[in-house]
ZADO-1210 file (C-alpha; in nm, 4 decimals, padded with zeros to 6 digits):
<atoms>
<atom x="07.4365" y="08.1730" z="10.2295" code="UNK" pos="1"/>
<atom x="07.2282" y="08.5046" z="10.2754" code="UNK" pos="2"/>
<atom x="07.1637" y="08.7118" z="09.9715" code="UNK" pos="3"/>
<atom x="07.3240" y="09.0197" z="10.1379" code="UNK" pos="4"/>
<atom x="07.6913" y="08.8943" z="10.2134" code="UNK" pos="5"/>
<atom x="07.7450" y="09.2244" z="10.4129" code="UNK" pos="6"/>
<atom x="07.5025" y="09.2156" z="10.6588" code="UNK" pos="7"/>
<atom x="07.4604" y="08.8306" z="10.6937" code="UNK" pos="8"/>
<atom x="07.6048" y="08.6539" z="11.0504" code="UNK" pos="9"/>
<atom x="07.5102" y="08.3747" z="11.2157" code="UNK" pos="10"/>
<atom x="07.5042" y="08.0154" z="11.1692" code="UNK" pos="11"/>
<atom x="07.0925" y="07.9814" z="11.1179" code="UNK" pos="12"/>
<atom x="07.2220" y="08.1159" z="10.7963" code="UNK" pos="13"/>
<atom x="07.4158" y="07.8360" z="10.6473" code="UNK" pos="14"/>
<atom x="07.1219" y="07.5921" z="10.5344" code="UNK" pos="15"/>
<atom x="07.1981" y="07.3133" z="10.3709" code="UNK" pos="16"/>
<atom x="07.5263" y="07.2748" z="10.5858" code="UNK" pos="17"/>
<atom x="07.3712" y="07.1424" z="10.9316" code="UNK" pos="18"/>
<atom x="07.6871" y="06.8336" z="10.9494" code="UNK" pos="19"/>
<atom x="07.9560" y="07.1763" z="10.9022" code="UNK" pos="20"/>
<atom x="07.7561" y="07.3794" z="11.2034" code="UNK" pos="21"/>
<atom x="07.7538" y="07.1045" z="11.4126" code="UNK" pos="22"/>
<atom x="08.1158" y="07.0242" z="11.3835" code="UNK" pos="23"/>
<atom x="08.1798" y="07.4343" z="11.4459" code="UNK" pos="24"/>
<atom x="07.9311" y="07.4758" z="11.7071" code="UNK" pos="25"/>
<atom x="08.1054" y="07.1824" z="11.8781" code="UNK" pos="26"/>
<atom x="08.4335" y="07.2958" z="11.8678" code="UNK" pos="27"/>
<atom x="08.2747" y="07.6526" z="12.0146" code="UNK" pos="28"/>
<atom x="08.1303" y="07.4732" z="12.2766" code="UNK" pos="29"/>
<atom x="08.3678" y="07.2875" z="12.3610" code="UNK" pos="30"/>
<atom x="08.6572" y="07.5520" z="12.3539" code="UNK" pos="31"/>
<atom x="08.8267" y="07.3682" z="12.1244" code="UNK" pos="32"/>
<atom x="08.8890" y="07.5768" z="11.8507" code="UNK" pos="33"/>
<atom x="09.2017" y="07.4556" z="11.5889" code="UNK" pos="34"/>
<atom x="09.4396" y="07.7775" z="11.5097" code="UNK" pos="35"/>
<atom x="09.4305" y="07.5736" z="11.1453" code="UNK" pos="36"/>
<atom x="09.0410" y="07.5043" z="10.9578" code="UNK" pos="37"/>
<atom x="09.0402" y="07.4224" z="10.6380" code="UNK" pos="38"/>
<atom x="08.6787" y="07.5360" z="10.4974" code="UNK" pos="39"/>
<atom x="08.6244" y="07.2725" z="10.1595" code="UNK" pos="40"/>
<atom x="08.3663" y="07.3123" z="09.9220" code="UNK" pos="41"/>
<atom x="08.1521" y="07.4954" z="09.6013" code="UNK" pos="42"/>
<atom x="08.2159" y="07.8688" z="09.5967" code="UNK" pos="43"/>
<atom x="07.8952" y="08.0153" z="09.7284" code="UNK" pos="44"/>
<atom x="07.7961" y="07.7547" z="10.0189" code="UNK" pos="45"/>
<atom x="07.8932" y="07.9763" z="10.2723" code="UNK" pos="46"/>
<atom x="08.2498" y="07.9500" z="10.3703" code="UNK" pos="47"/>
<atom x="08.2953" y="08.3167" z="10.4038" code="UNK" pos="48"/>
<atom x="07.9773" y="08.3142" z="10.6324" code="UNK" pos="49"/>
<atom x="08.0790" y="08.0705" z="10.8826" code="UNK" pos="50"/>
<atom x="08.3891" y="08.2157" z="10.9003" code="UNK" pos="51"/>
<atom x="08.2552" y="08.5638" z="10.9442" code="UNK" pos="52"/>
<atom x="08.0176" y="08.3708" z="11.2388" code="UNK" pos="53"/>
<atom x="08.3367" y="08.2239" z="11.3656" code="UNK" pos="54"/>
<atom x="08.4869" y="08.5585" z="11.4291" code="UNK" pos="55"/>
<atom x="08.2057" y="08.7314" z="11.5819" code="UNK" pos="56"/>
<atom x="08.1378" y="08.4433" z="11.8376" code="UNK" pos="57"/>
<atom x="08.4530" y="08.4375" z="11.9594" code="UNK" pos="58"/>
<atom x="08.4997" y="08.8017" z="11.9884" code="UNK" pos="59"/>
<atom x="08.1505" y="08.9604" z="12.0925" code="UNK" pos="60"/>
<atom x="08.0918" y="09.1221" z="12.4328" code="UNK" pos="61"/>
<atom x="07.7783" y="09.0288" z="12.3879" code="UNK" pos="62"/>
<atom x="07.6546" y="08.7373" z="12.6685" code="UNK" pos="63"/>
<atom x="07.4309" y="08.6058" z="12.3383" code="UNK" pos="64"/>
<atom x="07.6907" y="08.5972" z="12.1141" code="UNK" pos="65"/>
<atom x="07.6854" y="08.6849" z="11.7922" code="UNK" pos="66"/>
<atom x="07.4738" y="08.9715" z="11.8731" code="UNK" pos="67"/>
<atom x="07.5576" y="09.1663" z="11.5871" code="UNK" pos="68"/>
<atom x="07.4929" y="09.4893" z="11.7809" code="UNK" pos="69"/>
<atom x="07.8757" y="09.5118" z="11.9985" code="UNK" pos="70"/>
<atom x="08.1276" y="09.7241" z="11.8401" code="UNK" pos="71"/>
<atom x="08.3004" y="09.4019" z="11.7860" code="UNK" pos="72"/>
<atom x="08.0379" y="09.2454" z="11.5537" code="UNK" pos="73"/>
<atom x="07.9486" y="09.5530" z="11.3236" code="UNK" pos="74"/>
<atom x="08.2928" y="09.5945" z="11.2744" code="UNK" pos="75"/>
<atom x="08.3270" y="09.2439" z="11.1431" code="UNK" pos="76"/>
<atom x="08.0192" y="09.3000" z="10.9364" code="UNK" pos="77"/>
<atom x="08.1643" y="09.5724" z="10.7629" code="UNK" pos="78"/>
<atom x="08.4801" y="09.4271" z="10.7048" code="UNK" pos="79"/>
<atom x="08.6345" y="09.6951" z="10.8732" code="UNK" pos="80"/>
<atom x="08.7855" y="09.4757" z="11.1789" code="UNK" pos="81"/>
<atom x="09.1623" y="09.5184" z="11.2403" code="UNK" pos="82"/>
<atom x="09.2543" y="09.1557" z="11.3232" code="UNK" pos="83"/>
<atom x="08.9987" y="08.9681" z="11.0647" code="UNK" pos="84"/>
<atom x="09.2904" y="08.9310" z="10.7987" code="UNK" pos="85"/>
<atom x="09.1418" y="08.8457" z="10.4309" code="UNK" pos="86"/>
<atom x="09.3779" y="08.7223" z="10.1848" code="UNK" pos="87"/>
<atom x="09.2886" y="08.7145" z="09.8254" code="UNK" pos="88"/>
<atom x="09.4324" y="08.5877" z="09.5166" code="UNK" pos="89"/>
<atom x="09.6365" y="08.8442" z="09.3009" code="UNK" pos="90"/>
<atom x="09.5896" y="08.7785" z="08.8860" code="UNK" pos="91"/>
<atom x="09.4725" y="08.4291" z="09.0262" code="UNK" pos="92"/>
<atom x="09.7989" y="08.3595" z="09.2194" code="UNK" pos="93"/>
<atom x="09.8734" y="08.4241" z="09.5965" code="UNK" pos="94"/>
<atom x="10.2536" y="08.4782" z="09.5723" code="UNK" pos="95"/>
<atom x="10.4994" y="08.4458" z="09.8565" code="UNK" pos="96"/>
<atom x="10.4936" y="08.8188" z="09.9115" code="UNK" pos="97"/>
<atom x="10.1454" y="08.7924" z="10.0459" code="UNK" pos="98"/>
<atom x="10.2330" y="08.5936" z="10.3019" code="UNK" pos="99"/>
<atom x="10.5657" y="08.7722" z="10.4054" code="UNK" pos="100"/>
<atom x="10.3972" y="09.0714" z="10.4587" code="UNK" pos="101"/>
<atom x="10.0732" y="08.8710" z="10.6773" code="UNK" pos="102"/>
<atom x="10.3641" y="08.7012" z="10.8551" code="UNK" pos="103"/>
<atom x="10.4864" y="09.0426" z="10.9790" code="UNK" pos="104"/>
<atom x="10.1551" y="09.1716" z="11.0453" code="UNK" pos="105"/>
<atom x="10.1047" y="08.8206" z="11.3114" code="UNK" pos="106"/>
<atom x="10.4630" y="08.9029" z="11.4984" code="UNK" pos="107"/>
<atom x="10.2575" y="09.2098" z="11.6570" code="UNK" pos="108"/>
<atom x="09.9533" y="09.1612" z="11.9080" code="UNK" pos="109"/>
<atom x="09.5887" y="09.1533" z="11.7927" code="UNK" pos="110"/>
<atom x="09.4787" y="09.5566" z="11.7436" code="UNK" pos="111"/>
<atom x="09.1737" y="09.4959" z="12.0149" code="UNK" pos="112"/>
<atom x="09.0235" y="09.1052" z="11.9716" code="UNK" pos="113"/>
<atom x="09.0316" y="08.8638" z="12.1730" code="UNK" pos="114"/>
<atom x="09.1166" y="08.6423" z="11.9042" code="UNK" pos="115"/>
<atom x="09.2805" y="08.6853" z="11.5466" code="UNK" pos="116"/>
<atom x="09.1670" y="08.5722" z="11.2430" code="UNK" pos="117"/>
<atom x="09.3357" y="08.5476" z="10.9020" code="UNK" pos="118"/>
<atom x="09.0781" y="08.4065" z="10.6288" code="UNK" pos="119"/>
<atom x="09.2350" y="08.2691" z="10.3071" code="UNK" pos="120"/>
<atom x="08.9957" y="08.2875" z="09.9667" code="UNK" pos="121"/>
<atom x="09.0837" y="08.0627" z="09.7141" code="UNK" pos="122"/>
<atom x="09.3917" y="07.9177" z="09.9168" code="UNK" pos="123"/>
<atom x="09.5034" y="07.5942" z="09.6723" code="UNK" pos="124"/>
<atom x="09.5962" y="07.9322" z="09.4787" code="UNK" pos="125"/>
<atom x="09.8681" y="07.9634" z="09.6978" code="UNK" pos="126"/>
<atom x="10.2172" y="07.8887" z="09.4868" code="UNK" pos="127"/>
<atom x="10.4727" y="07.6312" z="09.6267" code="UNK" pos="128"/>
<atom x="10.6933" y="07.8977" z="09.7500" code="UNK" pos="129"/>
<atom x="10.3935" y="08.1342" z="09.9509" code="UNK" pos="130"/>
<atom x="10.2404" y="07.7818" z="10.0581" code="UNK" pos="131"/>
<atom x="10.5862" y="07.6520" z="10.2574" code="UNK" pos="132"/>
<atom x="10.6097" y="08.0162" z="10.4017" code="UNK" pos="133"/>
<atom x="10.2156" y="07.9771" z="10.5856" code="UNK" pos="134"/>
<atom x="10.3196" y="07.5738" z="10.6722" code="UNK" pos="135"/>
<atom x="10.5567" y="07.7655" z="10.9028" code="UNK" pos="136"/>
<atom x="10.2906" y="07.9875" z="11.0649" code="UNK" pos="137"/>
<atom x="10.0784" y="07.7005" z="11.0982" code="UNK" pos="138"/>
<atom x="10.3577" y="07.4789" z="11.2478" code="UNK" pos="139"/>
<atom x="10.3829" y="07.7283" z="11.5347" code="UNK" pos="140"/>
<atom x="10.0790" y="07.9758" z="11.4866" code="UNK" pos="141"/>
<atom x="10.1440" y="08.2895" z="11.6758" code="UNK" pos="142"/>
<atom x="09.8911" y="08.3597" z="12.0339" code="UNK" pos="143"/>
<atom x="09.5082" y="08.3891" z="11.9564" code="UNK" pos="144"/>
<atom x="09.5504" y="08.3750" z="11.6182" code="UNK" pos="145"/>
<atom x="09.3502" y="08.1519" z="11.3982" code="UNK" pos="146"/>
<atom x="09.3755" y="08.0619" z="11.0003" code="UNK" pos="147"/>
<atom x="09.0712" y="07.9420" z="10.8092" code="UNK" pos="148"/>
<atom x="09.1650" y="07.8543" z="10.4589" code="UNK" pos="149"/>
<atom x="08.8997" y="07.8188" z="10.1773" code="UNK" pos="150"/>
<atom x="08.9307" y="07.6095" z="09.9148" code="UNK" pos="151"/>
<atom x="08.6920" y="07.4311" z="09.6661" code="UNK" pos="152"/>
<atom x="08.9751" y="07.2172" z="09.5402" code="UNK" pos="153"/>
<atom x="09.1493" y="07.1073" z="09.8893" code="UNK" pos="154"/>
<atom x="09.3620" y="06.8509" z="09.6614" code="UNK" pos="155"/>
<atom x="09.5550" y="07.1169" z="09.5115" code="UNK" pos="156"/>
<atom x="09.6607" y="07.1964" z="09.8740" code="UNK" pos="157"/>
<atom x="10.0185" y="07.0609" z="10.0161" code="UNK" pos="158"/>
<atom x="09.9577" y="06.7770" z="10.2300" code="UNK" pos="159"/>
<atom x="10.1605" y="06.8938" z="10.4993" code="UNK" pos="160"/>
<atom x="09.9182" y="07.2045" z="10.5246" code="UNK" pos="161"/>
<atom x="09.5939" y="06.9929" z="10.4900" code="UNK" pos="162"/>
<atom x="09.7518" y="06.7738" z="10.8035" code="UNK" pos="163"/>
<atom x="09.7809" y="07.0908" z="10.9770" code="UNK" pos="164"/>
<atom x="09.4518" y="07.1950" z="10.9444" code="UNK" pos="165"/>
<atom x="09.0760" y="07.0738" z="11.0598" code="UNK" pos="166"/>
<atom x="08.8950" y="07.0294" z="10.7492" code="UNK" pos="167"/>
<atom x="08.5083" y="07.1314" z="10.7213" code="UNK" pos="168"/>
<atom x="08.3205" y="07.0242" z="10.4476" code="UNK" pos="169"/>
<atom x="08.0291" y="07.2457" z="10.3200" code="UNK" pos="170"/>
<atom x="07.7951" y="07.0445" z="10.0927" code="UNK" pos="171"/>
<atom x="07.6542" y="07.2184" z="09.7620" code="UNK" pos="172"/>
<atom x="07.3301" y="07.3496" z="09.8734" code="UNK" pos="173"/>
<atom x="07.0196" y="07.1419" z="09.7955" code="UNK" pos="174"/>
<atom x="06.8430" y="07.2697" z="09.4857" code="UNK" pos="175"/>
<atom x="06.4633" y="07.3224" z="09.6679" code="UNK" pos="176"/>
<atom x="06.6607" y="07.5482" z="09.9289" code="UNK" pos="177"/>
<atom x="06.8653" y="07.7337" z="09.5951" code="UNK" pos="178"/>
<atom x="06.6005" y="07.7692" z="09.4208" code="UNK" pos="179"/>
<atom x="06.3973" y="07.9341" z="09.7417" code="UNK" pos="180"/>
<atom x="06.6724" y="08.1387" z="09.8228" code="UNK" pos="181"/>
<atom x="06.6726" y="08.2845" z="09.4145" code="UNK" pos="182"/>
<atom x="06.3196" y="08.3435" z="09.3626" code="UNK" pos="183"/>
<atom x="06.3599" y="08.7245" z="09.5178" code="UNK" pos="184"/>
<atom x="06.6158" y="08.7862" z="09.2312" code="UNK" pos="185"/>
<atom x="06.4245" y="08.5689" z="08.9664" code="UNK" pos="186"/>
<atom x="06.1461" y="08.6847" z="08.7282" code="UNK" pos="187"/>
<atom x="05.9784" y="08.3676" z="08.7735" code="UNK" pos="188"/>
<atom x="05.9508" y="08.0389" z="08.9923" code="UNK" pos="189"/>
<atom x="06.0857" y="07.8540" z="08.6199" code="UNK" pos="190"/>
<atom x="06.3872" y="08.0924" z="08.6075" code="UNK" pos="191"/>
<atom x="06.4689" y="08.0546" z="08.9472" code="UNK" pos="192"/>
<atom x="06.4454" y="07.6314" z="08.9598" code="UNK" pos="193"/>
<atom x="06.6520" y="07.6436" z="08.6175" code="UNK" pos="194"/>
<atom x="06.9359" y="07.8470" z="08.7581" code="UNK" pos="195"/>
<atom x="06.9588" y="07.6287" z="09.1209" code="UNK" pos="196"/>
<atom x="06.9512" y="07.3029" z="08.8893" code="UNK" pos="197"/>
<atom x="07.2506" y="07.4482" z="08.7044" code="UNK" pos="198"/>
<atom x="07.4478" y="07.6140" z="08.9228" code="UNK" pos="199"/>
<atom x="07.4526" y="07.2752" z="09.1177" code="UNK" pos="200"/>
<atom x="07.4586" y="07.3843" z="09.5358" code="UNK" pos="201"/>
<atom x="07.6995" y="07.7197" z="09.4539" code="UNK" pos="202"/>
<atom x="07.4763" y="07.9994" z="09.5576" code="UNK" pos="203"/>
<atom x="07.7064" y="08.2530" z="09.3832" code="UNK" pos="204"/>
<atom x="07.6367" y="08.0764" z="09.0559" code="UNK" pos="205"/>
<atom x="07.3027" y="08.0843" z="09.0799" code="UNK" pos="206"/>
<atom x="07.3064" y="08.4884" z="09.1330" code="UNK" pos="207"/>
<atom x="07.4938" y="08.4542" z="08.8331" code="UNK" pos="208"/>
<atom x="07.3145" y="08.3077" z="08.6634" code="UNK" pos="209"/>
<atom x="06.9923" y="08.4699" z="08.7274" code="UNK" pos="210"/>
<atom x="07.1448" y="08.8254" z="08.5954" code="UNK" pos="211"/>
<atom x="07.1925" y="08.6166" z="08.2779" code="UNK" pos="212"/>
<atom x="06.8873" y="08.4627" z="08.2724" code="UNK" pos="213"/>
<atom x="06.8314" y="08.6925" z="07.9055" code="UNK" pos="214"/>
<atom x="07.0281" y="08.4793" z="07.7160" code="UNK" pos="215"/>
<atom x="06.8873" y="08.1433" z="07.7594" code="UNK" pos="216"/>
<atom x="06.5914" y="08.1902" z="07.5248" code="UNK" pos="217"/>
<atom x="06.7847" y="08.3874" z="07.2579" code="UNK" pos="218"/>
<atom x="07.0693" y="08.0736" z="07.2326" code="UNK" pos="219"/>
<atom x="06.7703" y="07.8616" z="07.2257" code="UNK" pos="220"/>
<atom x="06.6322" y="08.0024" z="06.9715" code="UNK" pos="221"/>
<atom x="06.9204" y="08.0333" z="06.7706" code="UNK" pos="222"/>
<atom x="06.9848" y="07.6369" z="06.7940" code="UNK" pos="223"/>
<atom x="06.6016" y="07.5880" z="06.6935" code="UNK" pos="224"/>
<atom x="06.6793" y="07.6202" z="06.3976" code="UNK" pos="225"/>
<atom x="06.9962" y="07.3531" z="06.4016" code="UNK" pos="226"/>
<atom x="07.3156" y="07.3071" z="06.5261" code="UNK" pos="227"/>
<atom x="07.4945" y="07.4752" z="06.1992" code="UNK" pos="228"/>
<atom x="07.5177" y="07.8636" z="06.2041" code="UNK" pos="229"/>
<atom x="07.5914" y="08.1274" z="05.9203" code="UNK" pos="230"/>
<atom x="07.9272" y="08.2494" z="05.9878" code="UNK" pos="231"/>
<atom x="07.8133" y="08.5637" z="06.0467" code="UNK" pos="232"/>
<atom x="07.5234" y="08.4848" z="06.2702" code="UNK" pos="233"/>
<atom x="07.8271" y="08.2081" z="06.4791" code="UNK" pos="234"/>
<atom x="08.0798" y="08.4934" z="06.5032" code="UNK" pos="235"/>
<atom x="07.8109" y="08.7325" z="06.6346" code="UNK" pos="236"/>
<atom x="07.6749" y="08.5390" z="06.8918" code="UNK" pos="237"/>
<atom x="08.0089" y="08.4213" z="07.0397" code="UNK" pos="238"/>
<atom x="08.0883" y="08.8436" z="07.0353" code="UNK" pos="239"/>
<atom x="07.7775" y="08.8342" z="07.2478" code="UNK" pos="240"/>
<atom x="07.8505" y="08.5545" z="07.4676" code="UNK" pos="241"/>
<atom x="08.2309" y="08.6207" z="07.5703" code="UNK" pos="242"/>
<atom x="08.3025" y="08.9728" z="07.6571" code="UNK" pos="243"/>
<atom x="08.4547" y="08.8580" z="07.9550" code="UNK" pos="244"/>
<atom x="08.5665" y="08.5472" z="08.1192" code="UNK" pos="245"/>
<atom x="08.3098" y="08.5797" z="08.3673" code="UNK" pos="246"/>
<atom x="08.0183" y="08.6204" z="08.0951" code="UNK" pos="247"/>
<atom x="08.1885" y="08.3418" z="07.9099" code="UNK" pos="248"/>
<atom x="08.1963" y="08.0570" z="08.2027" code="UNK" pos="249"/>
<atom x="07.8120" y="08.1936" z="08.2727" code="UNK" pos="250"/>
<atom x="07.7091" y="08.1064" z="07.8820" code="UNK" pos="251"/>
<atom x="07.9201" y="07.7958" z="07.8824" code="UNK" pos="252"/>
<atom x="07.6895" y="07.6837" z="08.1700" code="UNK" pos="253"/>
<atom x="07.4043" y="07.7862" z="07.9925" code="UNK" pos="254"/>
<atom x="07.5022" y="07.6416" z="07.7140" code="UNK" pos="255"/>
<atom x="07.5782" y="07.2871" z="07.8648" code="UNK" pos="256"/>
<atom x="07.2315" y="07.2609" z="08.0202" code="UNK" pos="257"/>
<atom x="07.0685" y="07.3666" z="07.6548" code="UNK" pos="258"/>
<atom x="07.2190" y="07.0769" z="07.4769" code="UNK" pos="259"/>
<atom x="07.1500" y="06.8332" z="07.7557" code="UNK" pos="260"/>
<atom x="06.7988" y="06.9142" z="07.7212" code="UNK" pos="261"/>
<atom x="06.8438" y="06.9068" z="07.3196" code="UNK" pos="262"/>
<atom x="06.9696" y="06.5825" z="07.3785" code="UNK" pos="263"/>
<atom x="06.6685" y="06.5021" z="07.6027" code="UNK" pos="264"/>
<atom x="06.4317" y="06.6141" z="07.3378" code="UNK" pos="265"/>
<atom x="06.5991" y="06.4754" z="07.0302" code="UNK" pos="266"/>
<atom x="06.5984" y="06.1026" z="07.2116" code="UNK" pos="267"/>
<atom x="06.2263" y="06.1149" z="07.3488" code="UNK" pos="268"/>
<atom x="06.0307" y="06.4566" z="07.3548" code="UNK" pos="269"/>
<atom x="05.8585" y="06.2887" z="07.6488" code="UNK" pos="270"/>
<atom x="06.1751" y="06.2807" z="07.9024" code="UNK" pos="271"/>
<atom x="06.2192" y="06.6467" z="07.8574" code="UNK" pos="272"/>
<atom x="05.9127" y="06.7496" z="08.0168" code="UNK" pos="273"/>
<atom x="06.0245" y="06.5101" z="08.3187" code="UNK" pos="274"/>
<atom x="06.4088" y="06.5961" z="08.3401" code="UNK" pos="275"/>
<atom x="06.4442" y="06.9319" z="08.1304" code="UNK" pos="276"/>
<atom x="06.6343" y="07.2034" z="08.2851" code="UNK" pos="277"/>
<atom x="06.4617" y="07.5146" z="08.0844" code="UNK" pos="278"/>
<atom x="06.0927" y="07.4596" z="08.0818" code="UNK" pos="279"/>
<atom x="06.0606" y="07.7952" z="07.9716" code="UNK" pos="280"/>
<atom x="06.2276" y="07.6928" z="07.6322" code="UNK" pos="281"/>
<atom x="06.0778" y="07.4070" z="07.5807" code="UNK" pos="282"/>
<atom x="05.9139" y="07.5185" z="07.2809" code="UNK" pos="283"/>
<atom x="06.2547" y="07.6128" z="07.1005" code="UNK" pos="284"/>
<atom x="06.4065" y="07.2571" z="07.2708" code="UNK" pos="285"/>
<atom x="06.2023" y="07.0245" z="07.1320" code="UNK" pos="286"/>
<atom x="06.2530" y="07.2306" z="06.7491" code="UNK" pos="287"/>
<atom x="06.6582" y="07.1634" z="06.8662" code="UNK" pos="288"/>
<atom x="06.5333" y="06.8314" z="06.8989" code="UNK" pos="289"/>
<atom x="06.3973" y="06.7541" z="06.5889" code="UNK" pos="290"/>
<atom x="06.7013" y="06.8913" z="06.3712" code="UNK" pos="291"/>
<atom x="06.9786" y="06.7967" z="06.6001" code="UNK" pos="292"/>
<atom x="07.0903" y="06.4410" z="06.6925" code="UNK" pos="293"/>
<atom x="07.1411" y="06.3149" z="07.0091" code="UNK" pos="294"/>
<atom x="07.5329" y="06.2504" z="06.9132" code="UNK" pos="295"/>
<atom x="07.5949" y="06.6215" z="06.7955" code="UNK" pos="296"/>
<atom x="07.4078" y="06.7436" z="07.1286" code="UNK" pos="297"/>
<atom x="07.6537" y="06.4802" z="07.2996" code="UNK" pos="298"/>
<atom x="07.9605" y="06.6256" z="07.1262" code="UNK" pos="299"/>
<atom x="07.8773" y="07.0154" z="07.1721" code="UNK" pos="300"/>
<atom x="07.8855" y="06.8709" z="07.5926" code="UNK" pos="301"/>
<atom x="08.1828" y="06.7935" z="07.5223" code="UNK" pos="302"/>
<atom x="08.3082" y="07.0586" z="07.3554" code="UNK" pos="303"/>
<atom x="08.1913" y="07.3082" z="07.5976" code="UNK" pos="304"/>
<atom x="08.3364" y="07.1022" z="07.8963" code="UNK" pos="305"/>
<atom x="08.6613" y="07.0949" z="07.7276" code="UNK" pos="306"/>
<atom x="08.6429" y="07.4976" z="07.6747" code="UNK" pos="307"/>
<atom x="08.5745" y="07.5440" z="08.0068" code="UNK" pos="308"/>
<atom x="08.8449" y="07.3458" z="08.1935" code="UNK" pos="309"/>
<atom x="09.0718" y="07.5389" z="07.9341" code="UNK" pos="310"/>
<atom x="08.9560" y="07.8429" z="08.0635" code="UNK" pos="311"/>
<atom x="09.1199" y="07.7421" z="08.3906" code="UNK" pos="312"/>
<atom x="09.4486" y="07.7404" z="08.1918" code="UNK" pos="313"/>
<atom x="09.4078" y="08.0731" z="08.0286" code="UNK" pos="314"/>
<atom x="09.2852" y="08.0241" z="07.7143" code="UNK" pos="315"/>
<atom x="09.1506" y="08.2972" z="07.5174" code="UNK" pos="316"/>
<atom x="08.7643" y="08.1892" z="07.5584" code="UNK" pos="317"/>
<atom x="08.6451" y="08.4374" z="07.2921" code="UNK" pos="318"/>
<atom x="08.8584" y="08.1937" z="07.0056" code="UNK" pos="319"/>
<atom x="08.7235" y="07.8808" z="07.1585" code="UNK" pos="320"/>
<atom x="08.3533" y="07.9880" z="07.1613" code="UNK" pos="321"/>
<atom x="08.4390" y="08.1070" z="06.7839" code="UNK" pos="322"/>
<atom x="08.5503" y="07.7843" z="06.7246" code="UNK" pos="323"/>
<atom x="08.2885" y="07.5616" z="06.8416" code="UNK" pos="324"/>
<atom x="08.0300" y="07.7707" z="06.6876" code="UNK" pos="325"/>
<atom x="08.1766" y="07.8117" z="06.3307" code="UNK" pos="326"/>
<atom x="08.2767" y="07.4185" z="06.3400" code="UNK" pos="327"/>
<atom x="08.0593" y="07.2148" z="06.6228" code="UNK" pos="328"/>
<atom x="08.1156" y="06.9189" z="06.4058" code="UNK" pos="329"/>
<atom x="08.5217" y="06.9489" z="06.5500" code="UNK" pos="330"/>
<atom x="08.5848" y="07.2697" z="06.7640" code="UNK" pos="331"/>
<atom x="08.9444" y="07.1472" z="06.8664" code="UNK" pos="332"/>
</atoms>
């Protein structure tokens, strides 16, 4: 996925995902479109890309299409296209209003493309009730209209809409092409390989990541010293780490990858420098090492793993980070 989301277009961008751009570029050629695509995969592989590219092709006046240049295309660029339809999540839900008020917008005639899309972020956020309202668009999808729903968890979907729907699979980008693709952003070639091992194919993450690349060294050097904090040094550092749920899920990744490579360097020093995420640390990870064991390294994984999949059900992740920190021993 380009680096610049609003200017990027065309399927040259999408590396990593040659099997996805074949299957698309096929259907293109073929004029075979499906009015239903389901887009799976890892926020940040380029869903929202393709289906920009999708758009454009199919709408360009261009004889090279995309060109980019038609009124068409920098519309679409610009997100300021009449009849490309983006649906977004609400407070993490798409409710059945949503799609009331999309299905009204479809009964009328494209503004001025040839063909209609309607792109769905996040769509397994869709409750039961706004999900059965789009199964009966898709069962009988208005003229030139097309739906592309994006998903990175396409089992949360109703199986009646996945049968509906073509699926394309976008494969978490390989970590020599992240890593490329986040030097620009990175202070160094280190920073950039640590954050495209972490962030494990999602391009997003990695960006992410790379804005938070100041906090790596600090936690490691916190833990250098062993896994047991002051309680006034534990409840200022999860202050620091959680101001948000954004900033929290970016140190909980951070985090993770620390104590794997504490674990690394408490069981053989040696492996680290092979397999070690944070070679830039690997000063303060091998002092981790030598004062944490491998089992306590193993249970703050866990710990963090649990906090995160939490997060997903609204926990408070301020309290959780408190507790692991002030008790890593037990942080349930």
């Amino acid at each position: 996925m380009d680096s610049d989301p609003q200017t990027a277009y065309g399927f040259h961008h999408l590396e990593g995902q040659a099997p996805a751009v074949r299957s698309l570029e096929g259907m293109l050629i073929s004029g075979r479109l499906p009015q239903g695509l389901l887009f799976s995969g890892l926020p940040g592989t380029g869903k929202s890309l393709a289906a920009r590219t999708l758009m454009m092709v199919e709408n360009c006046t261009d004889s090279e299409a995309p060109c980019g240049q038609c009124r068409s295309c920098r519309k679409i660029i610009m997100d300021q296209h009449p009849d490309f339809i983006g649906i977004q999540p609400v407070n993490g839900i798409i409710r059945i209003e949503l799609i009331r008020k999309l299905i009204e917008q479809l009964i009328r005639k494209p503004h001025e493309a040839r063909k209609r899309f309607v792109l769905l972020t996040d769509a397994q956020a869709m409750n039961r009730e706004a999900a059965n309202a789009l199964l009966k668009a898709l069962e009988e999808p208005p003229d030139a209209t097309y739906f592309i729903l994006m998903t990175s968890d396409p089992q949360r979907l109703l199986e009646t809409i996945r049968s509906r729907c073509q699926e394309i699979r976008f494969l978490p980008m390989p970590v020599e092409i992240l890593a490329e693709k986040l030097r620009p952003m990175a202070p160094d070639d280190a920073a950039a390989l640590s954050a495209a091992k972490l962030a494990c194919g999602n391009f997003l993450l990695g960006q992410a990541l790379i804005r938070e690349n100041h906090k790596r060294k600090i936690i490691a050097r916190t833990f250098s010293r062993g896994i047991y904090l002051e309680p006034s040094k534990a409840l200022a550092l999860s202050e620091w780490l959680t101001p948000d749920k954004p900033s929290a899920e970016i140190s909980l990744i951070i985090m993770e990858g620390l104590f794997r490579d504490i674990c690394l360097a408490a069981t053989n020093p040696d492996v680290l420098c092979i397999h070690g995420f944070f070679d830039d640390c690997r000063q303060e990870i091998t002092e981790a090492g030598e004062k944490i064991l491998p089992e306590q390294a193993m249970n703050m994984i866990q710990h963090i793993r649990d906090i995160r999949h939490r997060m997903d059900q609204n926990i408070l992740p301020r309290l959780a980070m408190d507790a692991m920190l002030m008790n890593p021993d037990n942080a349930a």
